[in-house]
C-alpha positions as CSV (number, residue, x, y, z in Angstrom):
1,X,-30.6,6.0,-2.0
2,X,-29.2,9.2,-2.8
3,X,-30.8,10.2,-6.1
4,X,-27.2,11.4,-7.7
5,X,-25.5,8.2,-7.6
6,X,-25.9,5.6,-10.2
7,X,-28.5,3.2,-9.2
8,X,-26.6,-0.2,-8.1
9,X,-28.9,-2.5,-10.6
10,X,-27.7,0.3,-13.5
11,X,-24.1,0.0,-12.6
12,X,-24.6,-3.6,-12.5
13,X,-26.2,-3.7,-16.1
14,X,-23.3,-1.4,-17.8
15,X,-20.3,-3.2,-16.3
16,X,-21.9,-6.4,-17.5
17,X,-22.8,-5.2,-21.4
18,X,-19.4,-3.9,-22.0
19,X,-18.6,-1.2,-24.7
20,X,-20.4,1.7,-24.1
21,X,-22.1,1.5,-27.6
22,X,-23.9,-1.8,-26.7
23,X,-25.6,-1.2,-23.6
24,X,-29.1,1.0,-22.9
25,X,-28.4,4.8,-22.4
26,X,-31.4,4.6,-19.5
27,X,-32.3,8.7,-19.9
28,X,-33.3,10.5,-23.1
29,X,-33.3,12.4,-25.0
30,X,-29.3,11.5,-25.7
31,X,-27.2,13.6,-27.6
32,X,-27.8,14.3,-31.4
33,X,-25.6,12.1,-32.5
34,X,-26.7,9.0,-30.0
35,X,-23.7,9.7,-27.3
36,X,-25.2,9.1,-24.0
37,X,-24.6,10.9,-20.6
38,X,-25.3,7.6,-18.4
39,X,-26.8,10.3,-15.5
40,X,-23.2,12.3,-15.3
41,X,-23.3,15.6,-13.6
42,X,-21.6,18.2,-15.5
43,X,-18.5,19.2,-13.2
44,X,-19.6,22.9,-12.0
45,X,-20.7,25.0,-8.8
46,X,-24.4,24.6,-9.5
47,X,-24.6,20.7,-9.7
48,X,-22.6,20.5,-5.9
49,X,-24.6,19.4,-3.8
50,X,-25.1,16.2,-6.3
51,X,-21.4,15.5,-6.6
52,X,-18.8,14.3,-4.3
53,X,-17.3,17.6,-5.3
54,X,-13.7,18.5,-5.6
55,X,-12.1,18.9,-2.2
56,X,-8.1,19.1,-0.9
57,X,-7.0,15.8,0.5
58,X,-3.5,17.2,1.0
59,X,-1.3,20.7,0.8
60,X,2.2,20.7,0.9
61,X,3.4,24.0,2.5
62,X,6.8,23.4,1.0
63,X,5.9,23.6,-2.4
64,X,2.2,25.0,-2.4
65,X,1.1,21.5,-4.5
66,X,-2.4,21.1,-3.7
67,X,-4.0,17.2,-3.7
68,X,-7.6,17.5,-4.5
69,X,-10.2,14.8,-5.1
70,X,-13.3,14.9,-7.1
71,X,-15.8,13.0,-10.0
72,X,-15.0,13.4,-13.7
73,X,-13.9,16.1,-14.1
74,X,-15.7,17.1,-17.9
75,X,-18.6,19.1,-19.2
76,X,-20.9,16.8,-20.8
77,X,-24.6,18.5,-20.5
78,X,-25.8,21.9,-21.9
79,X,-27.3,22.4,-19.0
80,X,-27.4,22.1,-15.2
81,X,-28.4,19.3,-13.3
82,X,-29.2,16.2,-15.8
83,X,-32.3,18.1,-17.1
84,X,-29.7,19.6,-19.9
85,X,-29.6,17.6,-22.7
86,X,-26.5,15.2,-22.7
87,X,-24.0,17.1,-25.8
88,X,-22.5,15.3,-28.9
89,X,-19.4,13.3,-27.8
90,X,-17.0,16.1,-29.5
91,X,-18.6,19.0,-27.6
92,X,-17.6,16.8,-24.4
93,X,-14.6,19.1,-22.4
94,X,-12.5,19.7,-19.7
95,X,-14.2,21.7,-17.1
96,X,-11.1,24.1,-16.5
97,X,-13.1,27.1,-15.8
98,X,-15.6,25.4,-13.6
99,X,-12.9,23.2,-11.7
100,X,-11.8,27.4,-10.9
101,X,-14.3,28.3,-9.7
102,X,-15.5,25.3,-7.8
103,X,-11.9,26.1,-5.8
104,X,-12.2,29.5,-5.9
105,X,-15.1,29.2,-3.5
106,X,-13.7,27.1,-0.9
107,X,-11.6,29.0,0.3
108,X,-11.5,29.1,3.6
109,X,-11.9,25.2,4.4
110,X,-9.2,23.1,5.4
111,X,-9.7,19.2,5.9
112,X,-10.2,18.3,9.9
113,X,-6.8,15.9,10.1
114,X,-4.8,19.2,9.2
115,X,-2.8,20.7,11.9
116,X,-3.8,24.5,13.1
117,X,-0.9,25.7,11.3
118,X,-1.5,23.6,8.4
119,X,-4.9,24.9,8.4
120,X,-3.9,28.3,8.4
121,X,-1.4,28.1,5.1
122,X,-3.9,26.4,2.7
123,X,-6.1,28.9,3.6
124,X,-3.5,31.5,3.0
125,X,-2.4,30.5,-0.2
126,X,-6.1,29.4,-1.5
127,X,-7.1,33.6,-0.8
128,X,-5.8,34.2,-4.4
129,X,-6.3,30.6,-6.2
130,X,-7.0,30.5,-9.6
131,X,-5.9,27.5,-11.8
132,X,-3.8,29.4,-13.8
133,X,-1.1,28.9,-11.4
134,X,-1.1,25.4,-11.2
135,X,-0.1,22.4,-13.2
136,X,-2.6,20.2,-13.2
137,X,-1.4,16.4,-13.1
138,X,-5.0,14.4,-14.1
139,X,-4.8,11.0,-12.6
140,X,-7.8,8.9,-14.1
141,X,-8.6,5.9,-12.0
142,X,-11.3,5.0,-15.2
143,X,-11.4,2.1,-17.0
144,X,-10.4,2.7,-20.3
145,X,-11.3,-0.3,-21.7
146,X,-14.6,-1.3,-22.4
147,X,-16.6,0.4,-19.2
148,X,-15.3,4.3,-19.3
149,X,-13.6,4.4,-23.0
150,X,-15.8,7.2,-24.0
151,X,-15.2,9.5,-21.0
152,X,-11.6,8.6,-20.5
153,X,-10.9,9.0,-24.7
154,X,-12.4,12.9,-24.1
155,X,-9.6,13.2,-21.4
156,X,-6.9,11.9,-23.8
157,X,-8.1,14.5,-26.4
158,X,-8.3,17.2,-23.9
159,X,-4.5,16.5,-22.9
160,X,-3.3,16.7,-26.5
161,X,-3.4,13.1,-27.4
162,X,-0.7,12.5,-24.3
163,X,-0.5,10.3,-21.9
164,X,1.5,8.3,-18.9
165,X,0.7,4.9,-17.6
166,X,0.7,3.6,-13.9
167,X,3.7,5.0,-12.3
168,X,5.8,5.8,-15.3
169,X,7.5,9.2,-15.8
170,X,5.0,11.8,-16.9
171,X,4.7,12.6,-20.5
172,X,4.6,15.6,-21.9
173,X,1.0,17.0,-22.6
174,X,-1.2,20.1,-22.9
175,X,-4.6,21.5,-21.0
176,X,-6.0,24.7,-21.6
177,X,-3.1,26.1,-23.5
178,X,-0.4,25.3,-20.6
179,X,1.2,22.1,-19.8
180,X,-0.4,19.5,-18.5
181,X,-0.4,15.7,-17.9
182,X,-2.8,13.1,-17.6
183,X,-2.0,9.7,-16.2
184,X,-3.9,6.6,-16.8
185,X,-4.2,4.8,-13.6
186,X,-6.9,2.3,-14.0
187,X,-8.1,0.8,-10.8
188,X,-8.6,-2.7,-9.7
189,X,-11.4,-3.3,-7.3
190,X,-11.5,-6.3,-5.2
191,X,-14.1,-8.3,-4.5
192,X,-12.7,-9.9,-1.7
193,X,-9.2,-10.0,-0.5
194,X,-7.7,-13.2,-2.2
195,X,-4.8,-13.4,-4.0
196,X,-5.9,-11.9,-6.9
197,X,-6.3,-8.4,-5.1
198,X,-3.4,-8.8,-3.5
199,X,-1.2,-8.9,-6.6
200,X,-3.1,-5.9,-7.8
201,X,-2.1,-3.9,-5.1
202,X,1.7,-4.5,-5.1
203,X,2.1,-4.6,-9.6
204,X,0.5,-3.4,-12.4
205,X,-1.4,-6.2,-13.5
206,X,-3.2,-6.5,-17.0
207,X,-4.5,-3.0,-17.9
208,X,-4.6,-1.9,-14.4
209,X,-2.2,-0.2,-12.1
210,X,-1.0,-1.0,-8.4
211,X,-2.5,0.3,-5.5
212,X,0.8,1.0,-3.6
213,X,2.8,2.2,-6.6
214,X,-0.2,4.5,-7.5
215,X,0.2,6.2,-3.9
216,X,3.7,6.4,-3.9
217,X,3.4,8.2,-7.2
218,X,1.0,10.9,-5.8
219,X,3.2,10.9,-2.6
220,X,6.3,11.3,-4.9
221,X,4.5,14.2,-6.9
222,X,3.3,16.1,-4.0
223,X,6.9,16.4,-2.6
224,X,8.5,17.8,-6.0
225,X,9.0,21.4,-7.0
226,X,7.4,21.4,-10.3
227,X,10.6,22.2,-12.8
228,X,8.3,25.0,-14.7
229,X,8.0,27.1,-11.3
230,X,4.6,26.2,-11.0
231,X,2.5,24.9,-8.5
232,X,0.6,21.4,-8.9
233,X,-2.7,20.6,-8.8
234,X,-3.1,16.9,-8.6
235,X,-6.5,16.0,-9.3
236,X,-7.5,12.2,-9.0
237,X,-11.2,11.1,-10.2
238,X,-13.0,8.3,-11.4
239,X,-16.7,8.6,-12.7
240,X,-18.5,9.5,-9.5
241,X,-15.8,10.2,-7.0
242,X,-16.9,8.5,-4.3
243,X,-15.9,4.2,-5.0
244,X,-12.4,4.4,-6.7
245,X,-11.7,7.9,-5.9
246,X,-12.8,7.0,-2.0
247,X,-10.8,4.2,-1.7
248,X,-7.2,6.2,-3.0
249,X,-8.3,9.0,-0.7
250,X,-8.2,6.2,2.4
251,X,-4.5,4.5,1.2
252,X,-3.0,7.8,0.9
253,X,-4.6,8.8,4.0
254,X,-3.2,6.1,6.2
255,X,0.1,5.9,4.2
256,X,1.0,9.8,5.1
257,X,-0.7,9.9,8.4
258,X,0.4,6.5,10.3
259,X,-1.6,7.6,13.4
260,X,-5.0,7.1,11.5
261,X,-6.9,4.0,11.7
262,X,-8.5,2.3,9.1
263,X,-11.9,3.3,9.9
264,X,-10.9,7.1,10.6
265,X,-9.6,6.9,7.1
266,X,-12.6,5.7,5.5
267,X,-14.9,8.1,7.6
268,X,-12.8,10.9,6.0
269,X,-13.4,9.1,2.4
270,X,-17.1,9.1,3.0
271,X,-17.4,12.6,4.5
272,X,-14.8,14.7,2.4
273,X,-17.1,16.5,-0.2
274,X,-20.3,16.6,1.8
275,X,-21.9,19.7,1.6
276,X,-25.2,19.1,4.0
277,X,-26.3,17.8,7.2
278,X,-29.6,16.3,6.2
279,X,-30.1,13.3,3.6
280,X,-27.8,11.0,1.9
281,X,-25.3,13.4,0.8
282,X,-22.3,11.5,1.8
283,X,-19.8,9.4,-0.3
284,X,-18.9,5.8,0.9
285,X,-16.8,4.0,-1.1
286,X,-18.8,0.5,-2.2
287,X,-18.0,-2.7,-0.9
288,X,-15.1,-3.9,-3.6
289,X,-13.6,-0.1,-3.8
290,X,-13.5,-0.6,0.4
291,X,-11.7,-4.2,0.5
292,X,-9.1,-2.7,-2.0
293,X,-8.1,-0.3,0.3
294,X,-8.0,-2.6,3.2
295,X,-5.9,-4.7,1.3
296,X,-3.2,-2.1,1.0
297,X,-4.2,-0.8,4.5
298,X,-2.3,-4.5,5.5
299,X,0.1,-4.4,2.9
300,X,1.8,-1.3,4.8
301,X,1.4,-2.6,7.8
302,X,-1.6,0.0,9.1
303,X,-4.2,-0.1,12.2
304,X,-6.7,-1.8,9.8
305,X,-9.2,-1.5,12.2
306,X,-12.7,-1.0,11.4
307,X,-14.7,-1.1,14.1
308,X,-16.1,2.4,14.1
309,X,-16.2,2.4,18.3
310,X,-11.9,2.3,17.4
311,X,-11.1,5.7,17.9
312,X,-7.5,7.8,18.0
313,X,-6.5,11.5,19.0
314,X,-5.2,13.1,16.1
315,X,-2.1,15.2,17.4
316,X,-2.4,18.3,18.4
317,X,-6.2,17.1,19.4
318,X,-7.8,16.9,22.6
319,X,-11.8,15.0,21.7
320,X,-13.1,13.1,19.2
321,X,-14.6,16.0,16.8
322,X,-12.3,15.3,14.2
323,X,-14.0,12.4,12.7
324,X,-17.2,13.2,11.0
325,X,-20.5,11.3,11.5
326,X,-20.0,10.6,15.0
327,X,-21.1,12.2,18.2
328,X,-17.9,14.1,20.0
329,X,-16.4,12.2,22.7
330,X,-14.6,14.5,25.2
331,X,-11.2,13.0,26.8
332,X,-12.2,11.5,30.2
333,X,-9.6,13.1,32.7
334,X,-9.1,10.6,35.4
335,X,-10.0,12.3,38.6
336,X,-6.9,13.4,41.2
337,X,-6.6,10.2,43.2
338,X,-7.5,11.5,46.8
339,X,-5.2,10.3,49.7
340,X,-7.7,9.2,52.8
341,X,-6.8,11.2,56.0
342,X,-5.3,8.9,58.7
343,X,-7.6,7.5,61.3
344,X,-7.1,8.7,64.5
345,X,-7.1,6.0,67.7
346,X,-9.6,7.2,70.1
347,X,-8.4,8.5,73.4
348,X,-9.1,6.4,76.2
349,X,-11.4,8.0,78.7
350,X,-9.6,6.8,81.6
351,X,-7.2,9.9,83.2
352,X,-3.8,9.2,81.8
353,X,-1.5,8.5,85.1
354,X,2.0,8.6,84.7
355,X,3.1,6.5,88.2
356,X,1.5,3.3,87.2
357,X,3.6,0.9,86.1
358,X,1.9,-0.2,83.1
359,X,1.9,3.0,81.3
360,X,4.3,4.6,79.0
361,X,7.0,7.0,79.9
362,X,7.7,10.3,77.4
């Protein structure tokens, strides 16, 4: 099991106690006053290769918006790793200077479903990135109930107190001395796909937000010119990045790219972010994150394949490479179909002579 996500009986345990107060902190020391880091990574360049770390999904060349993906995005630790101590609750912030930098270096990446020319103006525009230029739109997929209150009530400060629900209008907020907005889009896994999940993917239902609405909304914000001349940086999270986040990266995937199959999508989810060839350091999205996004994969009427042998050619693309985690698989070129040369009658070795009767006349 890869040693930075949450162990699955841990997980189990919190989403069972409840309010964050109640349950075991499982690592000490916690903060001075009692506020516990539940194993989070502090958002930042050194603590990488530990994090699903933030990585574009999408670039719109008309506009310059960029779509990136990543974990919480807050400093909660004094310290690198989780050997610094977990801080007091109200020195908890928004990692503005490390989400900079964490960009900064990544400069010359591009995702692999990007056309060449694509490719070539993110990297253009990223030459000279810094957040400054951006709005950044925060789309929490947390819980802000019961399970993620405390990290999601640090985002809420860190915003100015403002904030937009589901798909509604954005509100008018404040990050780092420049507008911002943060949007609470609590997600609704599925545990299978009954009824249930399939409401939650087409309306808001109770404290959580649709699945289709919620992609429409990025799709809708990726599009627009931002009215303060700005570019927009729209950052969707959850805790870990890999389980929510993962399964919004596969819906948006298949919604904008109709070519790409269900599985090519979640390959994408589980790779995006990996950093190394060697160990666990990928990000699958778990079971019930997965079934949400298959859910919406039918809803829209996508290849919901997922049989991983179910392969397509991106355009543009002439193998298999694309898709991480698999072995390339060059285009087999049916060979020239060769005409056989026409068989011959044999002579016959009797002298041809013209006067019999029986022969034929030229």
């Amino acid at each position: 099991m890869n040693v930075c996500r949450i162990p699955f009986l841990v997980l189990s345990l919190v989403l069972l106690v409840g309010a964050a107060s109640a349950f075991t902190c499982y690592e000490t020391p916690t903060a001075p006053d009692g506020t516990c880091c539940l194993k989070i990574y502090n958002l930042q360049e050194s603590n990488r290769a530990q994090l699903a770390g933030p990585v574009v999904v999408d670039y719109a060349e008309s506009t310059g918006n960029l779509l990136v993906r990543g974990p919480l995005p807050l400093i909660v630790r004094n310290g690198t790793g989780q050997a610094g101590n977990c801080m007091n609750q109200a020195d908890w912030h928004f990692a503005y200077d490390e989400l900079n930098t964490m960009m900064q270096n990544k400069k010359t990446t591009a995702p692999a479903y990007f056309s060449d020319s694509k490719k070539a103006a993110l990297i253009s525009d990223m030459q000279d990135f810094n957040l400054d230029d951006y709005r950044i739109i925060d789309i929490s997929l947390l819980d802000h109930g019961d399970i993620n209150s405390l990290e999601f009530g640090v985002l809420l400060r860190e915003f100015g107190g403002v904030q937009s629900t589901c798909s509604a209008p954005l509100a008018g907020g404040t990050l780092h001395g420049q507008t911002g907005n943060l949007i609470s889009s609590a997600f609704a896994f599925c545990p299978s796909i009954d009824q249930h999940c399939k409401d939650t993917i087409d309306s808001d239902v109770g404290e959580t937000c649709s699945f289709s609405g919620r992609i429409d909304q990025i799709i809708t914000l990726m599009n627009e010119k931002d009215p303060s001349g700005k570019k927009r940086l729209i950052y969707y999270h959850c805790v870990l990045g890999s389980d929510r986040t993962g399964s919004i990266t596969i819906g948006y995937l298949q919604k904008t790219i109709p070519a790409l199959s269900f599985i090519h999508a979640y390959k994408y989810a589980e790779y995006l972010g990996k950093e190394s060839q060697g160990g666990d350091a990928i990000w699958p999205p778990n079971p019930a994150a997965r079934n949400a996004a298959l859910a919406y994969c039918q809803k829209i009427g996508a290849d919901c394949t997922e049989d991983e042998a179910h392969r397509v050619i991106l355009p543009g693309r002439d193998t298999h490479s694309h898709l991480p985690g698999q072995e390339d698989e060059p285009v087999v070129t049916p060979a020239p179909t060769t005409v056989p040369a026409p068989v011959q009658t044999p002579v016959p070795a009797v002298r041809y002579n013209p006067a019999k009767s029986d022969e034929a006349t030229f």
